[in-house]
C-alpha positions as CSV (number, residue, x, y, z in Angstrom):
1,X,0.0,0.0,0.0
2,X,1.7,3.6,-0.8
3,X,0.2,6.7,0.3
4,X,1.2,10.4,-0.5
5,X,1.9,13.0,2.1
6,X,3.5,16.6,1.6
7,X,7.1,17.0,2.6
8,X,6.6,20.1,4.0
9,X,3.4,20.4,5.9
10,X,1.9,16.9,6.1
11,X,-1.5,17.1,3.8
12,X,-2.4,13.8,2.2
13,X,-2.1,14.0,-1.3
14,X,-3.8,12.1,-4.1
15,X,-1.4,10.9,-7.5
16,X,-3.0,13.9,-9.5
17,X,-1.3,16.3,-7.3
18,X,1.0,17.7,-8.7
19,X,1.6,20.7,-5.9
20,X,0.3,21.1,-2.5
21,X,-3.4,22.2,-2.3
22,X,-2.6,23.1,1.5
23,X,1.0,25.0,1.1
24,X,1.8,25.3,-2.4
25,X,4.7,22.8,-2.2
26,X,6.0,20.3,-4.9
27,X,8.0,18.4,-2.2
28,X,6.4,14.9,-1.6
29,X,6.8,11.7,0.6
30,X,6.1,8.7,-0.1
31,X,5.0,5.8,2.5
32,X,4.9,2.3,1.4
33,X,3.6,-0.5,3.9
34,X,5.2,-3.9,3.6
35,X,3.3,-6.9,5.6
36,X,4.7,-10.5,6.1
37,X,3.1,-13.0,8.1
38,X,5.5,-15.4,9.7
39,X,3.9,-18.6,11.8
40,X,5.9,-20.6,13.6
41,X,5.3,-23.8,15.0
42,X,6.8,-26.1,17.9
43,X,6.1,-30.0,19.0
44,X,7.9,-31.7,21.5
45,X,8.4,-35.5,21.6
46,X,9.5,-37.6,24.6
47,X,10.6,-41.4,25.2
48,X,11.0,-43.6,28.0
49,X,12.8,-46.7,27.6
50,X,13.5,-49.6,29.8
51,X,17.0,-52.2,29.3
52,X,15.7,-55.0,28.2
53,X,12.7,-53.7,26.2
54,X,12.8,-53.1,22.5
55,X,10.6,-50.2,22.1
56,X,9.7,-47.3,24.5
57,X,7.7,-48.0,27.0
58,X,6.2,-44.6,27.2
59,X,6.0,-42.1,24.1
60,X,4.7,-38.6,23.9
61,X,4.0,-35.6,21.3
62,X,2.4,-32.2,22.1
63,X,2.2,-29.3,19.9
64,X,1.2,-28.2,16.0
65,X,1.0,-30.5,13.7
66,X,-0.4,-30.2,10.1
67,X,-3.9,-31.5,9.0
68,X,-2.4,-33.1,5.2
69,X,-5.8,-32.5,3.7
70,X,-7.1,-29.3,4.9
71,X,-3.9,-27.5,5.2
72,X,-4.6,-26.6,8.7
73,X,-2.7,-26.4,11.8
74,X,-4.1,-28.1,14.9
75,X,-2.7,-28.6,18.2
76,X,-2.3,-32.7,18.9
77,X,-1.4,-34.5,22.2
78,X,-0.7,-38.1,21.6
79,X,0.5,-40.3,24.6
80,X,1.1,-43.9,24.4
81,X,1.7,-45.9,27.3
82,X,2.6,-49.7,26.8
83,X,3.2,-50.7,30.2
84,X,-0.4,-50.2,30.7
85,X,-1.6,-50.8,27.6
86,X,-2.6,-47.4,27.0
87,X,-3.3,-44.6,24.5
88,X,-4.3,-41.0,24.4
89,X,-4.9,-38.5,21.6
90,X,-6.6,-34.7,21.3
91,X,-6.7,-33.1,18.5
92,X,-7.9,-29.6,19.3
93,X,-8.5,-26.5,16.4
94,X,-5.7,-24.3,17.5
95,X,-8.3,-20.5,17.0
96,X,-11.2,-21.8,18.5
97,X,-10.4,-24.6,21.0
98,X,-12.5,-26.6,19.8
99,X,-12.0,-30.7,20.1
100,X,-12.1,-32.1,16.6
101,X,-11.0,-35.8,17.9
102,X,-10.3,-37.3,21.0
103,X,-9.2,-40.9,21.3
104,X,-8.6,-43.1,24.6
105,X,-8.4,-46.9,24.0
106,X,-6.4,-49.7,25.3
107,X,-3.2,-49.8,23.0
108,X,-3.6,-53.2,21.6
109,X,-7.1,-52.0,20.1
110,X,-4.9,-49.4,18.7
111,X,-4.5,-51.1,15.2
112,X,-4.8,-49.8,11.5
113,X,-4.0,-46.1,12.3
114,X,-0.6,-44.1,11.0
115,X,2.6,-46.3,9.8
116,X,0.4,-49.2,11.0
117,X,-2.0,-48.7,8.1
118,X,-2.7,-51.4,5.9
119,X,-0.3,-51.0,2.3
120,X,-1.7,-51.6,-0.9
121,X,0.3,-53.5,-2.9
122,X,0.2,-51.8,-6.3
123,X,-0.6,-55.0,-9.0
124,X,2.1,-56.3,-10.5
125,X,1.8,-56.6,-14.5
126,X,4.2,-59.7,-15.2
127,X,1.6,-61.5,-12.6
């Protein structure tokens, strides 16, 4: 956005102007208004593991994360607890607080979801 003042006394001028309506002046300024919009976004993860156990037995993520179809950011709290077969998630819209999904389930009934998805196998054509 650019907007035209008079150097000398201050009178808004228009891009016809050629002198000051106010003062008589041909001295101008010029202000030009530059807007970015920077976002930024944090998670933090966390793992507890236990010598003699493969995986973490505890697991945690809070912060944004990015909705893949809508483009939106939305804060998500995920907690997985497999020494008590446990696991957590919220998925709250980050303006209006709102909870757009909220998951509490024993973790071995946690199947099919993320990397566990099922894969299609794309079809071979020498089959």
């Amino acid at each position: 956005m650019e907007e035209i003042y008079c150097k000398d006394c201050g009178q808004k001028l228009t891009i016809e102007d050629k002198i000051c309506p106010n003062c008589g002046s041909k001295n101008k300024a010029y202000k030009i208004k530059v807007e970015e919009k920077i976002e930024l976004h944090d998670q933090i993860k966390g793992k507890v593991k236990r010598q003699g156990f493969r995986r973490p037995i505890k697991e945690f993520k809070m912060g944004d994360d990015l909705h893949r179809k809508s483009g939106k950011w939305y804060h998500r709290e995920m907690y997985i607890d497999r020494e008590n077969n446990q696991y957590k998630e919220i998925v709250k819209d980050k303006t209006t607080g709102k909870i757009i999904h909220e998951r509490e389930e024993p973790l071995s009934k946690h199947k099919g979801h993320g990397s566990a998805k099922r894969k299609r196998r794309p079809k071979n054509e020498n089959q």
